[in-house]
C-alpha positions in Angstrom: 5.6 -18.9 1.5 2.6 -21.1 0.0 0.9 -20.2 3.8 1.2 -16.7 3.2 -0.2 -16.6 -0.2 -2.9 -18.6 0.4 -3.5 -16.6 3.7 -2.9 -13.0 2.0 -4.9 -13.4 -1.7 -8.1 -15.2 0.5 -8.4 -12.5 3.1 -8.4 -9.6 0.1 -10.1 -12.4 -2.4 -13.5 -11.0 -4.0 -14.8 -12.5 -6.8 -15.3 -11.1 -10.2 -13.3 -7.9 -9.0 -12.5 -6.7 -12.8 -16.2 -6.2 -13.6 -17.0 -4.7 -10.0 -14.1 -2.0 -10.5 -15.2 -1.5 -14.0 -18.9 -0.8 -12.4 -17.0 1.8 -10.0 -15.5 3.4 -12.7 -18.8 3.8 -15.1 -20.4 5.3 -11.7 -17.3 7.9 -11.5 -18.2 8.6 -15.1 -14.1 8.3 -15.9 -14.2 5.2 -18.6 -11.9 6.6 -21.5 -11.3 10.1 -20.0 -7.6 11.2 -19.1 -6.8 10.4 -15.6 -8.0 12.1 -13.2 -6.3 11.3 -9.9 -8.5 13.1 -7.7 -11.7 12.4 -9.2 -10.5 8.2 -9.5 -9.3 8.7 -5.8 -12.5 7.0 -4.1 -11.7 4.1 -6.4 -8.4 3.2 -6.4 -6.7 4.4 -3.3 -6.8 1.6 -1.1 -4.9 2.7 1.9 -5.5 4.6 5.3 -5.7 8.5 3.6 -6.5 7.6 0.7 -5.4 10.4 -2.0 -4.0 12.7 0.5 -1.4 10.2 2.1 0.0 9.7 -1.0 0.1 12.9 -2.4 1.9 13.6 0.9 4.5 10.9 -0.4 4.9 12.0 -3.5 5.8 15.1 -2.4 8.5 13.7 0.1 10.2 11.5 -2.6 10.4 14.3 -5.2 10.8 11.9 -7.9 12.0 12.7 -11.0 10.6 11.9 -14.6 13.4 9.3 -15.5 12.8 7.3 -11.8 11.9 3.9 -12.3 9.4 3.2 -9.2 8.7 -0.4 -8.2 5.3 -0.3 -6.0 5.8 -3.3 -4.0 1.7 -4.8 -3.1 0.5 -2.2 -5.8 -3.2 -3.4 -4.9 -5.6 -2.0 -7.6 -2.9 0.0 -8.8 -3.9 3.8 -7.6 -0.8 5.2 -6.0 1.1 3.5 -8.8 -0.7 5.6 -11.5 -1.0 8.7 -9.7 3.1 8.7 -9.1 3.0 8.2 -13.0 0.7 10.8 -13.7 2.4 13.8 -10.9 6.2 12.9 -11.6 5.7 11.4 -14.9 7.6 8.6 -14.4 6.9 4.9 -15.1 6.2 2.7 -12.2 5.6 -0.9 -12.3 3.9 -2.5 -9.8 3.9 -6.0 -8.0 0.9 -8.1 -6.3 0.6 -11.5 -5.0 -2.6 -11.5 -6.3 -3.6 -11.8 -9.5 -6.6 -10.8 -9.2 -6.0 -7.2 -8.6 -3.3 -6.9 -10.7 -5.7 -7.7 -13.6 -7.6 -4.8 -12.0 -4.7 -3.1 -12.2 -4.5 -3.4 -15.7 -7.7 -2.9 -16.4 -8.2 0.4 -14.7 -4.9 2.1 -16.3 -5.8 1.0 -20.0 -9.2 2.3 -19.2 -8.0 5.6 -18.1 -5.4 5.7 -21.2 -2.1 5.3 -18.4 -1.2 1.6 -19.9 1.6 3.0 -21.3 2.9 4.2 -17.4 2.4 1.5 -15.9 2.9 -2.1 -15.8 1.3 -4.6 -13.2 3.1 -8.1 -12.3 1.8 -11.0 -10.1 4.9 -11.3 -7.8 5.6 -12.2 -4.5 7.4 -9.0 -2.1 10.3 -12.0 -0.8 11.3 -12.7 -4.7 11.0 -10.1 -6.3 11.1 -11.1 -10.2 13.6 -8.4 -10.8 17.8 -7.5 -11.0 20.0 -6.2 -8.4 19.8 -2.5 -8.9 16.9 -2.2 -10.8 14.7 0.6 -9.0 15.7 4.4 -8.1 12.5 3.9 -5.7 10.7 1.6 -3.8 7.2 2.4 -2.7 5.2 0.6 -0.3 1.5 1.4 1.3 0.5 -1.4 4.1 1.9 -4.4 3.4 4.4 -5.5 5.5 1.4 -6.7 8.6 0.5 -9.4 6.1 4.6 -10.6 6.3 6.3 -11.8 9.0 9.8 -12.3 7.8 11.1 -8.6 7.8 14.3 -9.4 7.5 14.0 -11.7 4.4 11.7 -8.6 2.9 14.0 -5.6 3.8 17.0 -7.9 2.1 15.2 -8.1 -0.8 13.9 -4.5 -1.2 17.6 -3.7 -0.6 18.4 -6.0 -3.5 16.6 -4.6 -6.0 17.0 -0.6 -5.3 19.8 1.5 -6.9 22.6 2.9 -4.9 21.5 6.3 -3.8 17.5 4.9 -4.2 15.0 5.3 -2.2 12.5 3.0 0.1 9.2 4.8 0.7 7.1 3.6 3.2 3.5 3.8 4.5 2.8 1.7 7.5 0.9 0.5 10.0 3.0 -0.8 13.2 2.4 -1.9 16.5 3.2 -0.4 19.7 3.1 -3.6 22.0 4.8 -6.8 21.5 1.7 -8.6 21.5 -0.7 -8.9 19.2 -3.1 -10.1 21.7 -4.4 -6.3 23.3 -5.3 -5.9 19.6 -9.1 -6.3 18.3 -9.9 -8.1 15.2 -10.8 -8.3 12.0 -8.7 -5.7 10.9 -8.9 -4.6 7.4 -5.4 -6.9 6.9 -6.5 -10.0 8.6 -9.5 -11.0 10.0 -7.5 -12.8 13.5 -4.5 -12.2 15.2 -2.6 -15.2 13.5 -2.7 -14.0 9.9 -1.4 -10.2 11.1 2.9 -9.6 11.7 2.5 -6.2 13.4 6.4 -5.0 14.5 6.8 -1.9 17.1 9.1 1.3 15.5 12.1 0.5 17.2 12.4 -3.3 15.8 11.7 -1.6 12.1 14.6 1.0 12.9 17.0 -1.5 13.8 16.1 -4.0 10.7 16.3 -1.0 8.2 19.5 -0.5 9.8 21.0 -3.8 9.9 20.0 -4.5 6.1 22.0 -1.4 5.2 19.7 1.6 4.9 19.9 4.9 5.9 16.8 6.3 7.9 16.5 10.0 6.5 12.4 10.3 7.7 10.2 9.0 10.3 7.3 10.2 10.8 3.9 9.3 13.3 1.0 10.2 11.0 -1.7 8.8 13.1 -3.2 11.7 13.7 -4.1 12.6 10.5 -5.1 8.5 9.8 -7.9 8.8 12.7 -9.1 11.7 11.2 -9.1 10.2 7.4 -10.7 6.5 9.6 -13.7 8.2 11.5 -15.1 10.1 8.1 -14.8 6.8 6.4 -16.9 5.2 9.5 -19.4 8.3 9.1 -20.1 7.5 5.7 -20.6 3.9 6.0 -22.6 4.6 9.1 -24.9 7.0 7.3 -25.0 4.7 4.3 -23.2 6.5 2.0 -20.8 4.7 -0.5 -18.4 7.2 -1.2 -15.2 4.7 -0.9 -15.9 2.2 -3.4 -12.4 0.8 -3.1 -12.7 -0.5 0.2 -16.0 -2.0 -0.4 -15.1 -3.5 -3.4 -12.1 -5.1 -1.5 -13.3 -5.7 2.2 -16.9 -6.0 0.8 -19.7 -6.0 4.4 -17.1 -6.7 6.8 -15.5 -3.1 6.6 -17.3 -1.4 9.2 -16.6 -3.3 11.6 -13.4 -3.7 10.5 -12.8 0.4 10.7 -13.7 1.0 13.9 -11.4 -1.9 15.5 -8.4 0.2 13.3 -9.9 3.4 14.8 -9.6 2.0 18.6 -6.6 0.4 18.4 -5.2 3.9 17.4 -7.1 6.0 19.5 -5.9 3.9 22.9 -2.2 3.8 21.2 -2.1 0.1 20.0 -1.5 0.7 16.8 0.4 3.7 14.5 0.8 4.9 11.5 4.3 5.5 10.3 5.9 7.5 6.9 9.2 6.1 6.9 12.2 7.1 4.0 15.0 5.3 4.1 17.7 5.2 1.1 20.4 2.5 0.2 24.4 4.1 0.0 25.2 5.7 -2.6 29.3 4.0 -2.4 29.0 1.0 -0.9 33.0 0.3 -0.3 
């Protein structure tokens, strides 16, 4: 695993990251306010959709206020806080890299949500955490930077709570080969850092480790559309997605519209998956 961190945190590495989200913020005019999930949006939702994409999860999981919610490769923390702040639940989430988790932290006690949310350096294959932990497990884009599925799906079944959810957000692959695939992508910058899987092989492995598959759901559609106004805006030089530059700094351009072909000619998907452990397992 000492490959994959050092191949994960250096591809999503910027330097002094704290002070350039704390610039973001001061710009959004949100420094000591309440939290305002859709005003913070630009900032801290660092996903394909954005705000509405996981506003449309939220509204799929239904959780409840006494959920405990593990976001699993939380990032800069935004779906975390805004799951906190609509369900009122606490959510902790978990990063390989410390550097955004520091963001993380940042960013909550800045917008008075410290007390919601919690932010660990962890890696997704050992999770730091007790069988049976979590009513929900949330994930947005992370398992392309992974290649053992099997080891991660073991481990997300590990730590969930009979009757829990897994909640994913993903982008999958819908050849074998990573080679008919353009890069940098905005998860790896070559072919040999990205572990794309087709649908059926992520069926099969959810089904294998235990799960029940109760939603899937092709959402790229709705990504393209979210993709090309993010490529308009960067085109026209507007900076209206501070996140992503903050994160994928000059290279995100280019980076967007290789996401935006490999969709558009059926390469690649976007997939909202829900899948939930038994509730008896005898």
């Amino acid at each position: 695993m000492a490959s994959l961190g050092k191949m994960t945190s250096g591809h999503y590495r910027r330097h002094n990251l704290d002070q350039l989200v704390h610039a973001a913020l001061t710009n959004a005019k949100q420094l000591n306010k309440p939290f305002d999930y859709k005003i913070i949006a630009a900032v801290d939702q660092f996903h394909i959709g954005g705000l509405t994409a996981t506003l449309k999860m939220i509204e799929l999981a239904d959780f409840k206020p006494q959920d405990r919610v593990l976001d699993i490769g939380c990032g800069i923390g935004g779906p975390a806080r805004t799951i906190a702040c609509t369900c009122h639940c606490h959510v902790t989430g978990i990063d390989l890299s410390e550097d955004y988790c520091q963001a993380a932290r940042l960013i909550s006690w800045q917008l008075n949500m410290g007390d919601q949310t919690q932010f660990i350096r962890a890696n997704a294959l050992k999770i730091p955490f007790k069988n049976n932990s979590y009513s929900a497990l949330w994930t947005q884009h992370i398992t392309m930077n992974i290649g053992d599925k099997k080891a991660l799906m073991t481990e997300f079944y590990r730590v969930l709570k009979p009757a829990g959810q897994l909640l994913m957000y993903e982008v999958l692959c819908t050849t074998r080969a990573n080679d008919s695939i353009k890069y940098p992508l905005p998860w790896a910058r070559k072919s040999e850092d990205s572990f794309l899987d087709n649908a059926h092989n992520y069926k099969a492995l959810l089904h294998n480790c235990g799960f029940e598959l109760k939603h899937f759901e092709d959402v790229s559609a709705t990504a393209i559309v979210s993709i090309q106004r993010v490529i308009e805006r960067i085109s026209q030089g507007e900076k209206k997605d501070p996140s992503l530059e903050i994160i994928l700094g000059d290279g995100l351009l280019t980076m967007m519209e290789n996401l935006l072909e490999s969709l558009n000619n059926d390469t690649l998907s976007v997939i909202e998956f829900i899948a939930t452990k038994p509730s008896s397992l005898g």
